[in-house]
RODO-2510 file (C-alpha; in nm, 4 decimals, decimal comma):
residues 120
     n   res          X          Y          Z
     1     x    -0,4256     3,1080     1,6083
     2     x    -0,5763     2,8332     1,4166
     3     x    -0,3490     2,5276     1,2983
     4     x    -0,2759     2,5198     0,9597
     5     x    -0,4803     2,2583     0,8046
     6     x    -0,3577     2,0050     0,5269
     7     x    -0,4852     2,0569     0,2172
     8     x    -0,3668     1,7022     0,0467
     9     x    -0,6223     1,5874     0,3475
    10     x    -0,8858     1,8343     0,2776
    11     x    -0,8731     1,6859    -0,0710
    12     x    -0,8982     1,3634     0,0052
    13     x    -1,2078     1,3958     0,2279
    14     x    -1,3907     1,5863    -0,0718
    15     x    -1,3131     1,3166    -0,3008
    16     x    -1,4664     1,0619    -0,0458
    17     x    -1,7974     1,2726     0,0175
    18     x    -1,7822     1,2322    -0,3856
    19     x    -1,7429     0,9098    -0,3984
    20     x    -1,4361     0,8887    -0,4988
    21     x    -1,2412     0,7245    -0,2790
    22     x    -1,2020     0,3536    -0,2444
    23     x    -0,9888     0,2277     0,0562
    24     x    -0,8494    -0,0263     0,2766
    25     x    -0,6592    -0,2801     0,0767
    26     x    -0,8945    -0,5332    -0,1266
    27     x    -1,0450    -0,2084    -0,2723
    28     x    -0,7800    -0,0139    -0,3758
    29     x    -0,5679    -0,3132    -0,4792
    30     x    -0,9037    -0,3395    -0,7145
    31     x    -0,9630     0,0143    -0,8655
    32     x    -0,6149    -0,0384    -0,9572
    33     x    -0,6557    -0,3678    -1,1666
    34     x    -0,9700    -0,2534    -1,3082
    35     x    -0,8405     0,1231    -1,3828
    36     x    -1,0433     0,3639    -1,1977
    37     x    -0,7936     0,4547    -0,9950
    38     x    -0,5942     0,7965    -1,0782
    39     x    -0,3834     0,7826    -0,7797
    40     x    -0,2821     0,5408    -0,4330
    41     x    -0,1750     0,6728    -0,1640
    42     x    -0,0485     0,4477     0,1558
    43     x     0,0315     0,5640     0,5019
    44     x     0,3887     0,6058     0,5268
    45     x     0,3361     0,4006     0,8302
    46     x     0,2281     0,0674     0,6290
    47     x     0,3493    -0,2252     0,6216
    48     x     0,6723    -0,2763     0,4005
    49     x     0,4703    -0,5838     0,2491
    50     x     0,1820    -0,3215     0,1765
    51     x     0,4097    -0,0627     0,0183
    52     x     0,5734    -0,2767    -0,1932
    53     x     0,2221    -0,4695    -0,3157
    54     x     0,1011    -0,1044    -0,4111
    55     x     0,4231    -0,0085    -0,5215
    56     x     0,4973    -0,3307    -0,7962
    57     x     0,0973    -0,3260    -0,8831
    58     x     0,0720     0,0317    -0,9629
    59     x     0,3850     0,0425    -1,1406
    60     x     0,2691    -0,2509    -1,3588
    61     x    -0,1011    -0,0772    -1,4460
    62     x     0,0327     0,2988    -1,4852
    63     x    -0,0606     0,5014    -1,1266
    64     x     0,0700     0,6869    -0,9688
    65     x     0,1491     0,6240    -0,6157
    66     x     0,2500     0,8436    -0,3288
    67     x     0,3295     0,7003     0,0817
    68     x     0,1911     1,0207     0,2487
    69     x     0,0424     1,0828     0,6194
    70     x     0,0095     0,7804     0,8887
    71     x    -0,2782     0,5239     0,9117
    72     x    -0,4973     0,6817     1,1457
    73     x    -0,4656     1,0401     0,9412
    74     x    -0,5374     0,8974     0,6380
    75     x    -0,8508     0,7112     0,7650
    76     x    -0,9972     1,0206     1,0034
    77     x    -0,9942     1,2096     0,6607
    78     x    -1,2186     1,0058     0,5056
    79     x    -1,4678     0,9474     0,7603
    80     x    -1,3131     0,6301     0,8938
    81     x    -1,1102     0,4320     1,0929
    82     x    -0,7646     0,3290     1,0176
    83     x    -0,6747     0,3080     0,6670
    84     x    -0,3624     0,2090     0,5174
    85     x    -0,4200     0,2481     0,1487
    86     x    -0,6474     0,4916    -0,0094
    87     x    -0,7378     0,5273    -0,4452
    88     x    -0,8510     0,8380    -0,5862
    89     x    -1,0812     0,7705    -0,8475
    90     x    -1,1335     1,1011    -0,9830
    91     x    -0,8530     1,2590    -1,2246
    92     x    -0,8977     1,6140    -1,1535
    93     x    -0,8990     1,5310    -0,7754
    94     x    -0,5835     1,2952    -0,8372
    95     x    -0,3997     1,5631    -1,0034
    96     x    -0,4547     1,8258    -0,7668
    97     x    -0,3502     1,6174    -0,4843
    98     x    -0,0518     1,5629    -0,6597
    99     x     0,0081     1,8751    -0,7422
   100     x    -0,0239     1,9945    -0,3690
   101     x     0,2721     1,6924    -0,3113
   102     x     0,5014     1,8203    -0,4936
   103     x     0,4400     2,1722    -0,3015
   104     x     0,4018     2,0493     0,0628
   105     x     0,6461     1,7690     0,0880
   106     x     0,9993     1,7879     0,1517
   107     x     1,0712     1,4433     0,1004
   108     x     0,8991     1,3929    -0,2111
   109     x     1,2038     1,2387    -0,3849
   110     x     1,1178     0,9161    -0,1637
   111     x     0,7511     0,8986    -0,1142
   112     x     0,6737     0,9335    -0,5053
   113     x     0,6934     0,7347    -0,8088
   114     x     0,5876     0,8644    -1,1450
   115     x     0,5170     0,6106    -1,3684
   116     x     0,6854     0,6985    -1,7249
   117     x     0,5175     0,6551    -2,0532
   118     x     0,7316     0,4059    -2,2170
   119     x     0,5607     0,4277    -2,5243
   120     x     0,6530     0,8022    -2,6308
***
């Protein structure tokens, strides 16, 4: 029987053969200020000085942000070593990922932040 593979994953390594991943932490910390970035995610097992750096900065520029999968996962995904902090810079990709969240994670009432329009 073959293990179920994770799609959120699966995702993510399409979007980096795409080019449209930018990780590690000085390069998602800058899609983010610049706005190409559609969506962070950060290992769940990050530091709580990482989470809360992506958490206030991508509350303040509008993205969303999800803590999903561990360092090393998130890293082997995309073709590299360990990775704490990962920006997808492609929207359709960054929806879909998000929409596979909402399906596959149980604990999705603590690992994501939607970022409300305060304007409508």
């Amino acid at each position: 029987m073959r293990p179920k593979r994770d799609r959120i994953l699966s995702l993510l390594s399409i979007a980096e053969r795409g080019g449209f991943v930018k990780s590690g932490e000085f390069q998602t910390e800058a899609s983010v200020k610049e706005g190409s970035a559609c969506l962070v995610i950060v290992a769940k097992d990050a530091s709580d000085n990482t989470r809360k750096k992506f958490q206030n900065s991508c509350t303040y520029y509008a993205v969303p942000f999800l803590l999903y999968a561990d360092r090393e996962t998130l890293g082997h995904a995309i073709g590299k070593d360990f990775r704490a902090s990962v920006s997808v810079t492609d929207k359709g990709l960054a929806d879909r990922i998000r929409e596979l969240y909402e399906i596959q994670s149980p604990e999705k009432e603590e690992m994501i932040w939607e970022v409300a329009n305060e304007n409508t």
